[in-house]
Every structure is written in structure tokens, then in C-alpha cells.
C-alpha positions in Angstrom: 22.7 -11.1 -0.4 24.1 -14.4 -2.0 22.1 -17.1 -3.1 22.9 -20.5 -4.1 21.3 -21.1 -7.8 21.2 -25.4 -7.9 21.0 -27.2 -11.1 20.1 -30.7 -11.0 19.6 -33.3 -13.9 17.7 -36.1 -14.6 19.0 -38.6 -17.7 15.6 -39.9 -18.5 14.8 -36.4 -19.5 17.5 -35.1 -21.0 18.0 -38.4 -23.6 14.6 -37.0 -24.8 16.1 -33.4 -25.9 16.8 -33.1 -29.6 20.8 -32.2 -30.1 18.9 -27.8 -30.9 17.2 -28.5 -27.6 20.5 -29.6 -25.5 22.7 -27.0 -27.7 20.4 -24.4 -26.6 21.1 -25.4 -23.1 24.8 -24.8 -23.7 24.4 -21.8 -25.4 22.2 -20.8 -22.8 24.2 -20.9 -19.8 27.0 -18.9 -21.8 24.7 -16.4 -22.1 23.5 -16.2 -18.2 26.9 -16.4 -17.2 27.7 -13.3 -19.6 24.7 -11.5 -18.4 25.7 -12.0 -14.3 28.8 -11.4 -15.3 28.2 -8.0 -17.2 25.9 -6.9 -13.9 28.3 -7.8 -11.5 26.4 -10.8 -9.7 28.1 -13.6 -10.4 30.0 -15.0 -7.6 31.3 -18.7 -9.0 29.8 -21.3 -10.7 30.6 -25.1 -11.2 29.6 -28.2 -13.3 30.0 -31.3 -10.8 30.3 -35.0 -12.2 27.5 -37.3 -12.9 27.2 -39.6 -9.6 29.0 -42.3 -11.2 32.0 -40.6 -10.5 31.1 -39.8 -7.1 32.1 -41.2 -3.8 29.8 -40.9 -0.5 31.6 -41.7 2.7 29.7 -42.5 5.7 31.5 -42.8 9.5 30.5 -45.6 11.8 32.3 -46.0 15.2 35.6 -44.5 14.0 35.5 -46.3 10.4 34.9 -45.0 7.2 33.0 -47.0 4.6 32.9 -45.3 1.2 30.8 -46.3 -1.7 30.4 -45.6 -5.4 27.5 -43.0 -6.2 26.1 -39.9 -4.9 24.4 -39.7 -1.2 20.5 -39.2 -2.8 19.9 -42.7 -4.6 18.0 -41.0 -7.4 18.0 -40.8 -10.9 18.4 -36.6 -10.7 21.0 -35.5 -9.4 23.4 -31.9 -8.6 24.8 -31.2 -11.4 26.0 -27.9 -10.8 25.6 -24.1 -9.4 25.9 -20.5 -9.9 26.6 -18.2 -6.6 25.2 -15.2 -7.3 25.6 -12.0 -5.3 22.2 -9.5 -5.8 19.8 -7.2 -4.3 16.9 -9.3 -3.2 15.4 -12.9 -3.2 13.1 -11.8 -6.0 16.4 -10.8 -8.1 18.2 -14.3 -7.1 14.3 -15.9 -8.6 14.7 -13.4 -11.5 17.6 -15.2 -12.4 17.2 -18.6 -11.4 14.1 -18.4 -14.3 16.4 -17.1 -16.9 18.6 -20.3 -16.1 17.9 -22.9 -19.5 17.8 -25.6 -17.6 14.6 -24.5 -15.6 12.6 -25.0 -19.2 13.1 -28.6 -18.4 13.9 -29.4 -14.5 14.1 -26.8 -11.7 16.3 -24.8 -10.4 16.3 -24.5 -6.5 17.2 -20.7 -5.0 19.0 -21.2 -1.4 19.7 -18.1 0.5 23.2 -18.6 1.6 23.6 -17.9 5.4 26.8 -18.6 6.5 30.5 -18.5 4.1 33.6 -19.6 6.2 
């Protein structure tokens, strides 16, 4: 089964880390990438820009209107994900805890139902 590990970030919070605490982050995902990795569940992962960058496009009768930020007006947003390929929902929640990031936000586990 594949699940769909979501990282999401919120500025306010992480401008309150100490540079050990966000350098234990990084370190932190280079070691949950190593271990998926070594056990075979890893699927993909990606780091996604900060909403800034991002453009949300919207369709009304025929016309596309696009505008600057991402489609949740919030200030946490994605920031990224790990696919992971594993036994059971309590592996794929296993996991998701041994994610750094869920020390200081959460990390949503989606059951992915459908790849194309």
C-alpha cells in the first residue's frame, strides 16, 4: 500500500527554532530518507516552494484568472512529501512519527487510492 506522507510549514514557528533545532531538521530528513531507502519503501519525495512562488489558477466561463500565492490563504503551507510504499497504515504512521518535522507541526498520512 502507498501512502502519501505531507509536510507542511508554518514561518511563525520555524523563525523560533535555534539554527541546532533547524539543522537537526535537515539532518533529520537525510536520515529518514536513508532509512526508507535502506528498507525499500521509499517511493519519491519532493521539497515544493514557499507560496510566494506559487501560482493558483482558477477557471470562470472559459477564462483563466491566475494569481500569486498558494490556493489555502494561510500562513502553513505544503512544503513537501515522501511517497512511501509499506505493509500497513500503522507502518506508513510508524514513519510519518519518525519524520523531524512532526517534533514541531504534523505530518498528515493519506492513503493513496488511485496512481494514473
Amino acid at each position: 500500500m502507498r501512502y502519501l506522507l505531507t509536510l507542511h510549514m508554518n514561518p511563525a514557528l520555524w523563525v523560533t527554532l535555534t539554527d541546532d533545532q533547524k539543522n537537526a531538521v535537515y539532518e533529520g530528513h537525510g536520515a529518514f530518507i536513508k532509512l526508507v531507502t535502506e528498507t525499500g519503501e521509499m517511493v519519491e519525495t519532493k521539497a515544493l516552494a514557499e507560496p510566494g512562488d506559487t501560482k493558483t489558477i482558477r477557471v470562470e466561463n472559459g477564462v483563466a484568472h491566475t494569481k500569486t500565492g498558494g490556493y489555502v490563504e494561510s500562513e502553513a503551507f505544503l512544503c513537501g512529501y515522501y511517497v512511501v510504499d509499506v505493509e500497513s497504515e500503522e507502518r506508513a504512521v510508524e514513519l510519518a512519527a519518525k519524520i523531524p518535522d512532526a517534533e514541531y507541526t504534523a505530518v498528515e498520512v493519506r492513503k493513496i487510492v488511485h496512481e494514473g
